[in-house]
C-alpha positions as CSV (number, residue, x, y, z in Angstrom):
1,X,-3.0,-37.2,93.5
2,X,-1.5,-40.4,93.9
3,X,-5.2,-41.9,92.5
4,X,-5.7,-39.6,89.5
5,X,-1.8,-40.8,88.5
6,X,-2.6,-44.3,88.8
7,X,-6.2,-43.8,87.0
8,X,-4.0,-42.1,84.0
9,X,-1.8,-44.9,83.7
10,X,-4.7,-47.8,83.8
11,X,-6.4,-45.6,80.7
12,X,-3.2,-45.2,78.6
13,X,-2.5,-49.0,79.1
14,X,-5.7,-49.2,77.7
15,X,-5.4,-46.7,74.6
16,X,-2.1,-48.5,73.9
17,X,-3.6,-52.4,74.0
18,X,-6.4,-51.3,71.7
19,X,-3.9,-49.4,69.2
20,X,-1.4,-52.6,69.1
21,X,-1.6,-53.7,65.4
22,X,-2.2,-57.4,65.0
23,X,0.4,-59.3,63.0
24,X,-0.1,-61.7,61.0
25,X,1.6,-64.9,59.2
26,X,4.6,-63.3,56.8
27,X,7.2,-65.4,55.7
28,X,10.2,-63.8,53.6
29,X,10.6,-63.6,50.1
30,X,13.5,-66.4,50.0
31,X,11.4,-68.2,52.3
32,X,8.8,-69.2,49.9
33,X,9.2,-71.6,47.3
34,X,7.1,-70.7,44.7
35,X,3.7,-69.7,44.0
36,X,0.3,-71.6,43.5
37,X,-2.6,-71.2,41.1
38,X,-5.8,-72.9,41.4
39,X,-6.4,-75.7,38.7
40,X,-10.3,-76.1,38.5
41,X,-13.3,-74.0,38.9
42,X,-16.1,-75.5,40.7
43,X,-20.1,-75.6,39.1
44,X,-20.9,-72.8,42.0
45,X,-19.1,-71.4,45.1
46,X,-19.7,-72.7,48.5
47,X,-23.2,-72.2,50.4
48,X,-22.7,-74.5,53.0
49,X,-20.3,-76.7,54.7
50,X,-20.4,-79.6,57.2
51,X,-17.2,-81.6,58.7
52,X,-18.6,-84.3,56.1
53,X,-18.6,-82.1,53.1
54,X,-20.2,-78.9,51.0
55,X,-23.3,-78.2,49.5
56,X,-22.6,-75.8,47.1
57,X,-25.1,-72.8,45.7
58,X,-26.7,-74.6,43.1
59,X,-27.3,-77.5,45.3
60,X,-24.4,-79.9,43.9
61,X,-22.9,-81.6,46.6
62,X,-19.2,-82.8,47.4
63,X,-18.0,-85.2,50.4
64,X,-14.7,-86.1,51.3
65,X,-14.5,-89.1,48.7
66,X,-15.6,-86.6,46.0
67,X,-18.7,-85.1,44.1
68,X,-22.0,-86.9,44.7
69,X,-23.4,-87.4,41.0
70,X,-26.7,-86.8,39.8
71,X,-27.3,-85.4,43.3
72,X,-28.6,-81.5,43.6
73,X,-29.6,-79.8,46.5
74,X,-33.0,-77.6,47.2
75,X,-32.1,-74.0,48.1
76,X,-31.2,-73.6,51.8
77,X,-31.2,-77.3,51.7
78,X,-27.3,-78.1,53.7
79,X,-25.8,-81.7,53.1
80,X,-25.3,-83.8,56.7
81,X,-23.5,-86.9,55.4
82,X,-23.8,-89.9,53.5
83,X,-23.8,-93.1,54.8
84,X,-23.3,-96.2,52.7
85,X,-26.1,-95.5,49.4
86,X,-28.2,-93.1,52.2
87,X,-27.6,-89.6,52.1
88,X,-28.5,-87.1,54.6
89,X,-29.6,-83.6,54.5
90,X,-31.7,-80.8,55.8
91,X,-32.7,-77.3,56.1
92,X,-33.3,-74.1,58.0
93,X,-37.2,-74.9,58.3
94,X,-36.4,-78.1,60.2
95,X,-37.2,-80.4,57.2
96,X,-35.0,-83.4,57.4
97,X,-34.2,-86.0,54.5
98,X,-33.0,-89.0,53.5
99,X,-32.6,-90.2,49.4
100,X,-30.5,-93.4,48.4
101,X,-28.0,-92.7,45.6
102,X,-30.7,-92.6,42.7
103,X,-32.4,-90.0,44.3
104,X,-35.1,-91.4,45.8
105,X,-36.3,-90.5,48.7
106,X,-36.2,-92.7,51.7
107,X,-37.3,-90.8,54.9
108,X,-38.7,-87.6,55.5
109,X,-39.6,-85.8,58.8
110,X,-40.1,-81.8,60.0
111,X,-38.3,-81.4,63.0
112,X,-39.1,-78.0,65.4
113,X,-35.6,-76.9,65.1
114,X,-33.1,-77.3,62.1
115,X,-31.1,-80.5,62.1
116,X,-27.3,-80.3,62.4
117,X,-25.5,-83.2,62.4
118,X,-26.8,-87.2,61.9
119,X,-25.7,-90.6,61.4
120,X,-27.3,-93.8,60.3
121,X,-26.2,-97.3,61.4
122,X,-28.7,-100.3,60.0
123,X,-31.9,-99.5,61.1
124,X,-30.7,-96.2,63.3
125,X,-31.1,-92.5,62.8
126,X,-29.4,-90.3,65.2
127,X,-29.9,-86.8,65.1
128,X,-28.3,-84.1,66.6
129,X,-30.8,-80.4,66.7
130,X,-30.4,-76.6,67.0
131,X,-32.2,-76.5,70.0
132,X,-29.5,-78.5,71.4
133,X,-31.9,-81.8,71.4
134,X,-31.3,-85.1,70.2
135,X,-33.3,-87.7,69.0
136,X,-33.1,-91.7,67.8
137,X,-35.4,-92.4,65.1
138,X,-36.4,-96.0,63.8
139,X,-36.3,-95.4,59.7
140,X,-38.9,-98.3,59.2
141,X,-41.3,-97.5,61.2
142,X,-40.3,-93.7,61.1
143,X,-41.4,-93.4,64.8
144,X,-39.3,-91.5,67.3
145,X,-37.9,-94.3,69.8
146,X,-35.4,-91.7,72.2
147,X,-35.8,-87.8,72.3
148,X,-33.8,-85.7,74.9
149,X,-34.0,-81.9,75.4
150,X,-30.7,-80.7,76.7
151,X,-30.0,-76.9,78.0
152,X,-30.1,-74.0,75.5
153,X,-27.5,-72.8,73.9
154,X,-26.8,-69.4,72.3
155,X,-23.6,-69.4,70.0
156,X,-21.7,-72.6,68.7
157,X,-19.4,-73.1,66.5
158,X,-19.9,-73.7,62.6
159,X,-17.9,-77.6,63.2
160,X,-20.5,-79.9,64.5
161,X,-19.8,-82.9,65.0
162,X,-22.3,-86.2,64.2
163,X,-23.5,-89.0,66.6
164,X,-21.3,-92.3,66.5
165,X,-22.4,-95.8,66.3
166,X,-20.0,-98.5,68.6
167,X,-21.2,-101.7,68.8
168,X,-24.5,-101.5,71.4
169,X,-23.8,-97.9,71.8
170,X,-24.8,-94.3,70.4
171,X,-22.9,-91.3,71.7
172,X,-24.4,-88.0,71.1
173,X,-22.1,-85.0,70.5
174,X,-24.3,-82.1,72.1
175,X,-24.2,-78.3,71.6
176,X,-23.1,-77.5,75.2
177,X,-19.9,-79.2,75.6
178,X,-21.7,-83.1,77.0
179,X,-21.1,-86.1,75.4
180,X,-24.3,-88.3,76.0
181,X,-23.6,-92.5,75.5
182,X,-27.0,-94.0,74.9
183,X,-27.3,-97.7,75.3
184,X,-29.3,-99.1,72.2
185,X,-30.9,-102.1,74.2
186,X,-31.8,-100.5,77.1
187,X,-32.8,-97.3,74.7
188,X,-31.6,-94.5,77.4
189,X,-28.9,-92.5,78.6
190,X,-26.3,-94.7,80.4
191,X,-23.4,-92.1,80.8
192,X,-23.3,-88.0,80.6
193,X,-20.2,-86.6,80.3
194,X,-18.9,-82.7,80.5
195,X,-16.0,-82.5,78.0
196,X,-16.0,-78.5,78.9
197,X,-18.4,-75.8,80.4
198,X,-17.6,-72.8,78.0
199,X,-20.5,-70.6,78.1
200,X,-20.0,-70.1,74.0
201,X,-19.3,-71.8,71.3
202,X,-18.9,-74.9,73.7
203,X,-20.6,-77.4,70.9
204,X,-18.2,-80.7,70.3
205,X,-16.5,-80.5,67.1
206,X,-15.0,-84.2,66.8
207,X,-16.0,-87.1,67.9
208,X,-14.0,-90.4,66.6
209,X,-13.2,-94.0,68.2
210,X,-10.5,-96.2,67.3
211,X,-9.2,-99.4,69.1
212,X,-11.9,-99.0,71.9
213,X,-10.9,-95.9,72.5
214,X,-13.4,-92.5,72.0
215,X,-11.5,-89.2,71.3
216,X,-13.9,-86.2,71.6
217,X,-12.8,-82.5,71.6
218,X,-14.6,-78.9,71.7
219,X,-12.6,-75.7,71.1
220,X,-10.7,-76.3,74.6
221,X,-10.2,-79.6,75.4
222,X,-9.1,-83.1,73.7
223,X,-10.8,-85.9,75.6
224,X,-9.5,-89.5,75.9
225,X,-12.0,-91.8,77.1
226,X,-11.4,-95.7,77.8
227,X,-12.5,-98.5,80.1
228,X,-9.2,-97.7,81.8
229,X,-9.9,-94.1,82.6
230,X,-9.6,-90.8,80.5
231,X,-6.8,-87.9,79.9
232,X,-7.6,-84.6,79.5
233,X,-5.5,-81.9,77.5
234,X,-6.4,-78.3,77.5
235,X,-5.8,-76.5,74.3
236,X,-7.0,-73.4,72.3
237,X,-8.2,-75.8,68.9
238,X,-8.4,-74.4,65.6
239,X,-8.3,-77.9,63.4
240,X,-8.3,-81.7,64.9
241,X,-8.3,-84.9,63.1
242,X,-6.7,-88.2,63.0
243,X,-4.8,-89.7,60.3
244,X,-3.8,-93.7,61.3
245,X,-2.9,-93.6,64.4
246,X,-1.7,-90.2,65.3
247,X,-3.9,-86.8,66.2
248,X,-3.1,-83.7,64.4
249,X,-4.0,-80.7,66.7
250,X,-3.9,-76.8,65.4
251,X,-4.0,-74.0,68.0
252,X,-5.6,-70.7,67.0
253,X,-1.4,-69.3,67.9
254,X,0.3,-71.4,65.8
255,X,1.3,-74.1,67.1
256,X,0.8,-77.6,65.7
257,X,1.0,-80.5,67.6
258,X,1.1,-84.3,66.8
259,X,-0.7,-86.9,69.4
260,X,-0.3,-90.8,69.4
261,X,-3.4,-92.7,70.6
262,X,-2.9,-92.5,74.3
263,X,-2.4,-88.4,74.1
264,X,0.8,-88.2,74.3
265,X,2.7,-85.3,72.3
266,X,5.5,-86.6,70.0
267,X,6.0,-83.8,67.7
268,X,5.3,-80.0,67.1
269,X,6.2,-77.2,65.5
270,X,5.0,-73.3,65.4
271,X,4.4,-70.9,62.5
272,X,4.4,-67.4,63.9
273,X,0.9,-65.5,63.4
274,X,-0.3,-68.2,61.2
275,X,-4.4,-69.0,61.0
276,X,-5.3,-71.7,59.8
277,X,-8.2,-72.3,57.6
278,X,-7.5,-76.2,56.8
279,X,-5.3,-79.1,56.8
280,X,-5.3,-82.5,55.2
281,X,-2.5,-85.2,54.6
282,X,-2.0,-86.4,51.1
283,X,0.9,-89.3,50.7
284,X,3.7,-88.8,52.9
285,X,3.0,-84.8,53.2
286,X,0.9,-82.4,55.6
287,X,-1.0,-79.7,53.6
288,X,-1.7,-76.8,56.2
289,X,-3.9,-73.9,54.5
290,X,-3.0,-70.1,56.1
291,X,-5.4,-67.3,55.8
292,X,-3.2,-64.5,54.1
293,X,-3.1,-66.8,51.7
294,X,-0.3,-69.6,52.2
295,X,0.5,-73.2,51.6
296,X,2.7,-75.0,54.3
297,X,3.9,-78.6,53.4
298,X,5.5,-79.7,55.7
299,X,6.7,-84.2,56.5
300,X,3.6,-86.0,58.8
301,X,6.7,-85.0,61.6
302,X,5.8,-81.5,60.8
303,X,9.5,-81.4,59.6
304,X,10.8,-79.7,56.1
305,X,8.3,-76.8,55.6
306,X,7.9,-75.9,52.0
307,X,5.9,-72.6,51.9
308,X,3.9,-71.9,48.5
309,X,1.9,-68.4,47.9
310,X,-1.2,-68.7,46.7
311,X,-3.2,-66.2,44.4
312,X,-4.9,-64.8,47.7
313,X,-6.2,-64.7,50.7
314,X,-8.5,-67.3,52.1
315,X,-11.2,-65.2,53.0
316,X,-14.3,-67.3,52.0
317,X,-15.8,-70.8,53.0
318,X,-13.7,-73.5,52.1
319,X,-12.9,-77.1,52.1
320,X,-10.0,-79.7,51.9
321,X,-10.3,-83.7,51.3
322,X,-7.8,-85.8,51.2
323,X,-6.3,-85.0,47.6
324,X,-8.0,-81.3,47.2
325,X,-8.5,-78.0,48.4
326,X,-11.6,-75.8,47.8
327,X,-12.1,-72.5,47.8
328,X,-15.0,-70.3,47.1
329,X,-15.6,-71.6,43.6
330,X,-12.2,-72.6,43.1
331,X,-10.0,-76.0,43.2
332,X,-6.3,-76.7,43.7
333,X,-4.8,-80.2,43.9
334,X,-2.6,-81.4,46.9
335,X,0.4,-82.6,45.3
């Protein structure tokens, strides 16, 4: 008896967790300050977007300093990144290429696997593949001078991010949670590091170095490495970036926390139920996009929130630089 009893109670615990209504981010009325309309309409809506920027559906593409000009994308053609006058792109079929700021192309090569991140530094092409490979390629010559196969992976998440060029080093961000440092010289891998084991969506999603130090994160853990030795922080990530010399993390609860250079927290601040889509500083002011459709402003101490309403939910692909948000096919000015 005492077994069917405790049987009944482990199924109604159950019914009631899968019946709990989720809540989400709802400020009050006198809470927000006013509402938001979108200025500008973009050419096209989104199609595709990289942490470098958005290629969007009738191949016009936009990075973080702005709209490439006189640039348009083949269908299912998704822009990587542009470095100096080279800009990068490729698509589904594993076609990779490179075209200077006229248009002309500079490199092509088919690849067995799609191409999903890449970086160029002098004479270097790092890539970064589906198949969770990785490959240095000499754009002169066009021969492959360093392949690696790492270990498949099966779900990652849309932020990739791109190999990093310091000094006599390359460090590739893989798809299964390994940071690989190749040592241009020598031309193979001098260090491999585990920055998490998460059996899904495990892929890094930044990678940045400042004052000799390398900050690398997936979507649980924020990495520090130096010469000194490295500090590890554990959180559920939403959005990361740096801004000068602080780290702006954004947990898939809420909560927003503010990082100096050696990982230490010196500011946060939680907005109950809140999902964040984006976040960018402009001036003196934190813009944090919500999904059901809000603006947070708040001081770079993530002090003196000023909530706006915008016209809707964000509920398509989007995209924010450092002076504008985008939206579907949509624009609004961070001001």
């Amino acid at each position: 008896m005492k077994k069917i009893n405790l049987i009944g109670i482990v199924i109604f615990s159950i019914i009631l967790a899968g019946c709990s209504k989720r809540e989400y981010f709802s400020p009050k009325k006198e809470d927000i300050k006013s509402k938001v309309a979108y200025e500008e309409k973009l050419p096209q809506s989104i199609e595709y977007i990289t942490l470098n920027g958005i290629t969007l559906k009738d191949g016009t593409v936009l990075t973080n300093d702005g709209f490439l000009n006189g640039i348009k994308l083949e269908k299912n053609e998704k822009f990587l990144g542009r470095y100096g006058d080279k800009i990068v792109y490729s698509n589904l079929n594993g076609e990779l290429k490179i075209i200077d700021t006229n248009g002309n192309l500079v490199f092509e090569k088919k690849f067995p696997f799609q191409i999903v991140s890449a970086s160029i530094s002098g004479n270097d092409l790092a890539l970064v593949c589906a198949d969770n490979s990785f490959y240095r390629i000499s754009l002169s010559s066009k021969n492959i001078i360093l392949y690696e196969k790492l270990e498949d992976v099966y779900a990652i998440d849309s932020r990739i991010a791109a190999p990093l060029f310091i000094e006599d080093i390359i460090i590739y961000p893989s798809l299964n949670g390994r940071l690989m440092i190749v040592h241009k010289d020598a031309n193979r891998v001098i260090q491999d590091s585990f920055i998490s084991t998460e059996p899904f969506f495990n892929n890094i999603i930044y990678l940045d170095s400042i004052n000799h130090k390398i900050f690398v994160a997936t979507n649980t853990n924020l990495v520090l490495i130096t010469t000194s030795g490295n500090k590890r922080i554990l959180e559920d990530i939403k959005i990361i970036f740096r801004y000068q010399d602080r780290i702006y993390l954004f947990r898939k609860d809420g909560v927003i926390k503010v990082f100096d250079l050696d990982l230490n927290e010196i500011a946060n601040n939680k907005f109950k139920f809140a999902i964040y889509t984006n976040a960018a500083i402009s001036g003196n002011s934190l813009y944090i996009f919500e999904k059901m459709g809000y603006v947070i402003k708040t001081d770079l101490n993530l002090q003196n929130p000023e909530i706006f309403k915008l016209s809707d939910e964000i509920s398509k692909k989007s995209f924010v630089t450092k002076d504008r948000f985008y939206y579907d096919n949509k624009s609004l000015e961070l001001k």
